[in-house]
BALOBA-1460 file (C-alpha; in Angstrom, 3 decimals):
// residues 168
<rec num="1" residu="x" x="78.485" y="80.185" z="121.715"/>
<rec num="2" residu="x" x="78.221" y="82.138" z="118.347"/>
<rec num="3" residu="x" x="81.608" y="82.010" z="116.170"/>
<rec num="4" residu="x" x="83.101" y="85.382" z="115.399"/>
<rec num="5" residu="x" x="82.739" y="86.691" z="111.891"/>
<rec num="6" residu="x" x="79.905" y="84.157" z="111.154"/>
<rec num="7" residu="x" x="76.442" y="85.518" z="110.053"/>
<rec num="8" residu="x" x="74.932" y="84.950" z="113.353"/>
<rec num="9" residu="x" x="77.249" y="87.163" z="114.767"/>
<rec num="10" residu="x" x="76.896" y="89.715" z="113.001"/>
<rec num="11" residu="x" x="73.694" y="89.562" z="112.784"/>
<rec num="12" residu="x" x="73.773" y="90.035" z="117.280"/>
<rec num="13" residu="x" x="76.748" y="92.915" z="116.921"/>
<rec num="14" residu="x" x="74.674" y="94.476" z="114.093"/>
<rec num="15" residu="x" x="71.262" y="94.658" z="116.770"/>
<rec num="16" residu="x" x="73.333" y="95.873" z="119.391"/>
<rec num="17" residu="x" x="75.013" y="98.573" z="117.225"/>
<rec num="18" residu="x" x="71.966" y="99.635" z="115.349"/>
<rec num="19" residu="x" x="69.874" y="99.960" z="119.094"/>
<rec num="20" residu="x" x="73.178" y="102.277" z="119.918"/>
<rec num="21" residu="x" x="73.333" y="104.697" z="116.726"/>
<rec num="22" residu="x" x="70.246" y="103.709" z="114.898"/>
<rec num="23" residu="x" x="72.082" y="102.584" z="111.769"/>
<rec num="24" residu="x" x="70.337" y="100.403" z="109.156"/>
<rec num="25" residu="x" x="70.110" y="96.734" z="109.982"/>
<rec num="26" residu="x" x="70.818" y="95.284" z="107.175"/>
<rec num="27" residu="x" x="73.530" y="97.233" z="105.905"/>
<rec num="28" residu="x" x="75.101" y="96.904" z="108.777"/>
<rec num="29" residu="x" x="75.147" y="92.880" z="109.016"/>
<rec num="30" residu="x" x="76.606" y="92.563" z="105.114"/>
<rec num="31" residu="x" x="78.669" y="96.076" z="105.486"/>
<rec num="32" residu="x" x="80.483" y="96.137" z="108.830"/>
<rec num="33" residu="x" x="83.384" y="97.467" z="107.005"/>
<rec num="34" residu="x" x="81.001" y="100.239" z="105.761"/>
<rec num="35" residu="x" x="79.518" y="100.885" z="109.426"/>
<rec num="36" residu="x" x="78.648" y="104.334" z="109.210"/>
<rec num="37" residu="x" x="79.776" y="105.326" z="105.738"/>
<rec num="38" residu="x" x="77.199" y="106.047" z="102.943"/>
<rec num="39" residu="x" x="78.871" y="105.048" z="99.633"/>
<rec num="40" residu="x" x="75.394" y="104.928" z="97.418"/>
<rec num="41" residu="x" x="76.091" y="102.433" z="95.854"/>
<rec num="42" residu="x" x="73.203" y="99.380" z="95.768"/>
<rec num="43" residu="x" x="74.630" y="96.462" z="97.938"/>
<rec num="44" residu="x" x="73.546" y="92.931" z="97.237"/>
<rec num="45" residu="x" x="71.732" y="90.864" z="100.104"/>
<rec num="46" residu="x" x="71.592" y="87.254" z="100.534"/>
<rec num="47" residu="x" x="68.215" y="87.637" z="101.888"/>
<rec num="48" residu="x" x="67.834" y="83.676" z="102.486"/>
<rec num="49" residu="x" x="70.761" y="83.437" z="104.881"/>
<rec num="50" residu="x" x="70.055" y="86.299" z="106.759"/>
<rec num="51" residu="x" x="66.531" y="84.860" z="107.549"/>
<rec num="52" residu="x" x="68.711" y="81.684" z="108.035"/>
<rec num="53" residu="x" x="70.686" y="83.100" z="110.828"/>
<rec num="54" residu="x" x="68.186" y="85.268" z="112.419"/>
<rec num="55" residu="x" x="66.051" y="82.147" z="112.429"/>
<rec num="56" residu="x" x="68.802" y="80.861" z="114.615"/>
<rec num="57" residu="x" x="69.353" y="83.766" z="116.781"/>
<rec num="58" residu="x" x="65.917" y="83.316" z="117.567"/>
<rec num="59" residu="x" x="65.665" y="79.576" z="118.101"/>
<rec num="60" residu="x" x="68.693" y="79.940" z="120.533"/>
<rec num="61" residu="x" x="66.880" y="82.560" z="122.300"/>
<rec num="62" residu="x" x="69.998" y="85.374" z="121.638"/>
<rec num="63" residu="x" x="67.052" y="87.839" z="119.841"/>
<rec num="64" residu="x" x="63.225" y="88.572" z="120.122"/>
<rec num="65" residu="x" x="60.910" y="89.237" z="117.380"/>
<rec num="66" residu="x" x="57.718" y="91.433" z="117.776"/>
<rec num="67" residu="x" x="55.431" y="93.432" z="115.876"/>
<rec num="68" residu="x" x="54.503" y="96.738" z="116.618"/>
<rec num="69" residu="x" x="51.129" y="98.826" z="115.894"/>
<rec num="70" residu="x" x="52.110" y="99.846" z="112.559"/>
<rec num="71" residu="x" x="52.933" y="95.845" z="111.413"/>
<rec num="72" residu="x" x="56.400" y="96.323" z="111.368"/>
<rec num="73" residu="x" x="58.479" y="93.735" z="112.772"/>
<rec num="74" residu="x" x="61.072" y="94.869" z="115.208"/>
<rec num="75" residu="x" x="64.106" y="92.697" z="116.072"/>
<rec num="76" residu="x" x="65.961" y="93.141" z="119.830"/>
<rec num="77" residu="x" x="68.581" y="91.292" z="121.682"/>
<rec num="78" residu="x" x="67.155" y="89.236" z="124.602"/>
<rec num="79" residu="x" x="69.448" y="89.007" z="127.902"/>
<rec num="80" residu="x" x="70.937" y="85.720" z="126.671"/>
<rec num="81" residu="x" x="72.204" y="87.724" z="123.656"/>
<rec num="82" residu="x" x="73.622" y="90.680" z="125.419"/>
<rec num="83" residu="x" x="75.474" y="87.875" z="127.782"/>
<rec num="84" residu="x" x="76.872" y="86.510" z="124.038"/>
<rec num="85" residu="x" x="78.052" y="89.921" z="123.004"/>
<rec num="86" residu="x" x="79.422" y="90.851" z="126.075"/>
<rec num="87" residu="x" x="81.172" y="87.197" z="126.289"/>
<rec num="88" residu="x" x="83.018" y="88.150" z="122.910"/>
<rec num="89" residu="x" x="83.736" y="91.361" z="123.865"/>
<rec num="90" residu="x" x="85.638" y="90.253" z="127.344"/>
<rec num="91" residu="x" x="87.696" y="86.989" z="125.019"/>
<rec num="92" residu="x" x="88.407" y="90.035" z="122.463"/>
<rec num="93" residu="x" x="90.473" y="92.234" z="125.440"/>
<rec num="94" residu="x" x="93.881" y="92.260" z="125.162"/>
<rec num="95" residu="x" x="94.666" y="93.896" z="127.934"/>
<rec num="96" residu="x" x="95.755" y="91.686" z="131.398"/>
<rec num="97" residu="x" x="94.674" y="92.830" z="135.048"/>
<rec num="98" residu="x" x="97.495" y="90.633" z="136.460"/>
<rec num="99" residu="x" x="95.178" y="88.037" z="137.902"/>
<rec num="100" residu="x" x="94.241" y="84.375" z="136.814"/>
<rec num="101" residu="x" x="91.321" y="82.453" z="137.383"/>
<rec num="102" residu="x" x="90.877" y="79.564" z="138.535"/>
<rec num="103" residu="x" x="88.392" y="76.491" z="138.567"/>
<rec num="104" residu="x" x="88.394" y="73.508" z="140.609"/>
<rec num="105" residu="x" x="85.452" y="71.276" z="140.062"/>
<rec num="106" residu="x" x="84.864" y="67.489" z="141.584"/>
<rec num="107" residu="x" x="81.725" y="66.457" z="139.497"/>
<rec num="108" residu="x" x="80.711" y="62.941" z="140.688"/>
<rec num="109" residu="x" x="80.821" y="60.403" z="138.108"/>
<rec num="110" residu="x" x="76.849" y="59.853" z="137.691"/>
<rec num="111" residu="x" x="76.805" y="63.789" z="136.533"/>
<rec num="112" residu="x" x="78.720" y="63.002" z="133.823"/>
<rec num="113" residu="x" x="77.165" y="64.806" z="130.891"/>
<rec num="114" residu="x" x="77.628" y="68.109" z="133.240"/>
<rec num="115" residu="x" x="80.859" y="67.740" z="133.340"/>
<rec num="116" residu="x" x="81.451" y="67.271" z="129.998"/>
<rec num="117" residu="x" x="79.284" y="70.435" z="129.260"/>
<rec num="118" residu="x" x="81.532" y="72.480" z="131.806"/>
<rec num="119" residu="x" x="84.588" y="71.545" z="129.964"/>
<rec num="120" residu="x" x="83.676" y="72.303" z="126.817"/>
<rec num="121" residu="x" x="82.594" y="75.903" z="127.874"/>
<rec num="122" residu="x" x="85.876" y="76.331" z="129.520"/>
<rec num="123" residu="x" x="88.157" y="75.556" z="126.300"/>
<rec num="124" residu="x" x="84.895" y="77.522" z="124.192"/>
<rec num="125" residu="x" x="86.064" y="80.648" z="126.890"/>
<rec num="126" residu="x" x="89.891" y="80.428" z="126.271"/>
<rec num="127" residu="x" x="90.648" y="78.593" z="129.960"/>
<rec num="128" residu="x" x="94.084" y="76.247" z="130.142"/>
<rec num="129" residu="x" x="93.568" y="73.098" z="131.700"/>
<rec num="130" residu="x" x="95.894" y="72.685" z="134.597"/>
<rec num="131" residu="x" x="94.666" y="69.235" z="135.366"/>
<rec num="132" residu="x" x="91.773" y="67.237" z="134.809"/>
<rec num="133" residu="x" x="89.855" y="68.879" z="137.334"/>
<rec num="134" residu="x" x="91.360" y="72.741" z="137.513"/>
<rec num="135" residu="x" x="91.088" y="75.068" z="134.623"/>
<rec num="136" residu="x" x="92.916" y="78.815" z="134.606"/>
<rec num="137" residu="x" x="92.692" y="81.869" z="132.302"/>
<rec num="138" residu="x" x="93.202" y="85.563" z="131.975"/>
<rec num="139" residu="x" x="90.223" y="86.563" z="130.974"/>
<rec num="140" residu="x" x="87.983" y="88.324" z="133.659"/>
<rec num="141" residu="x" x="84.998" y="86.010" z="132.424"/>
<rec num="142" residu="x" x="83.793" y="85.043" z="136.135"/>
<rec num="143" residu="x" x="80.274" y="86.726" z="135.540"/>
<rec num="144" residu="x" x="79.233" y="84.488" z="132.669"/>
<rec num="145" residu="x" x="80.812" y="81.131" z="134.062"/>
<rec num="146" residu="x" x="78.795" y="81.791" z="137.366"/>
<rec num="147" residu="x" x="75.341" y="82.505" z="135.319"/>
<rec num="148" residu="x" x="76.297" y="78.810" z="133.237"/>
<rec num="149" residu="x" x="77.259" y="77.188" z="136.612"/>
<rec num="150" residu="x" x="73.675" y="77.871" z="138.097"/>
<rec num="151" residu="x" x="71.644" y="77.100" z="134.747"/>
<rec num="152" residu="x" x="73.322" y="73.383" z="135.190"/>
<rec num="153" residu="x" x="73.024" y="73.580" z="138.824"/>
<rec num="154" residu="x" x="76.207" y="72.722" z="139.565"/>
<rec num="155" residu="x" x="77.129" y="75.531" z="141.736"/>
<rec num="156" residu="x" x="78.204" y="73.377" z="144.847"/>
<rec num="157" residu="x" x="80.473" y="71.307" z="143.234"/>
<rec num="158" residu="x" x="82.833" y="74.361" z="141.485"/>
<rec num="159" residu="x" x="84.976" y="76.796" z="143.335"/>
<rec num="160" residu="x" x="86.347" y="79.116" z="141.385"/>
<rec num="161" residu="x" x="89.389" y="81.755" z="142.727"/>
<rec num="162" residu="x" x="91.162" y="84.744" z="141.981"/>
<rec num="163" residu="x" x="95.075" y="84.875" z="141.902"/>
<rec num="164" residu="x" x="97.819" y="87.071" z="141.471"/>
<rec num="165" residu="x" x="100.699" y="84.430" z="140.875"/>
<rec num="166" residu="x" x="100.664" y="81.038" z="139.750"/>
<rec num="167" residu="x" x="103.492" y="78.728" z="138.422"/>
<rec num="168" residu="x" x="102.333" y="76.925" z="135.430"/>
């Protein structure tokens, strides 16, 4: 998962901004503050780390990079990258629907490295471990742990429930 307010990140929100009110690119990425304003004033671009992190993006598989007819090169977020934003977007919400999550795995012991991974995106996505074995959070970000469960194939050992009350 992409760290807010690092270049790759900006470099994804920027894409996903610039597809939605065809804004500049670039600007955009060194300039969020400026999103939308036109000062006129020549900005200076570290042109080495933004191939740097779009080298990244791309190596991660978050963005795409084609050429069209005329030779320019076109940049757009892949699925994987939406997923990102969207996954940023739902651990920005401050808002609370009332309801916890919760996971209960049993991960046998020879699938060890999976479990590992699983825990690691849990604390990554803001869940509190209960116990070893049963993570909880606020956040409504269900969608996203079932699309990681069934890239490790680990679907049939995690339940995962939705509760109004729980007694921590």
């Amino acid at each position: 998962m992409i760290r807010e307010k690092t270049l790759g990140y900006l470099v994804l929100f920027g894409l996903e901004k610039s597809i939605q009110a065809w804004v500049r690119f670039i600007d955009f990425t060194y300039n969020p503050h400026l999103y939308g304003l036109s000062s006129g004033y020549p900005r200076k671009i570290n042109y080495g780390a933004l191939y740097q992190a779009i080298k990244e993006l791309r190596e991660k598989g978050y963005i795409e990079i084609t050429k069209n007819d005329e030779g320019k090169i076109l940049m757009r977020l892949t699925g994987k990258g939406k997923q990102e934003i969207k996954i940023k977007e739902i651990l920005k919400e401050k808002n609370w629907d009332g309801k916890w999550r919760v996971v209960v795995f049993d991960i046998p012991e020879k699938h060890k490295r999976l479990r590992h991974a699983l825990r690691w995106k849990l604390r990554e996505w803001e869940f509190i471990p209960w116990q070893k074995s049963v993570w909880v959070t606020k956040k409504d970000i269900i969608e996203p742990l079932q699309d990681f469960v069934k890239e490790l194939g680990i679907s049939h050992w995690i339940k995962v429930f939705l509760a109004e009350d729980l007694k921590l």
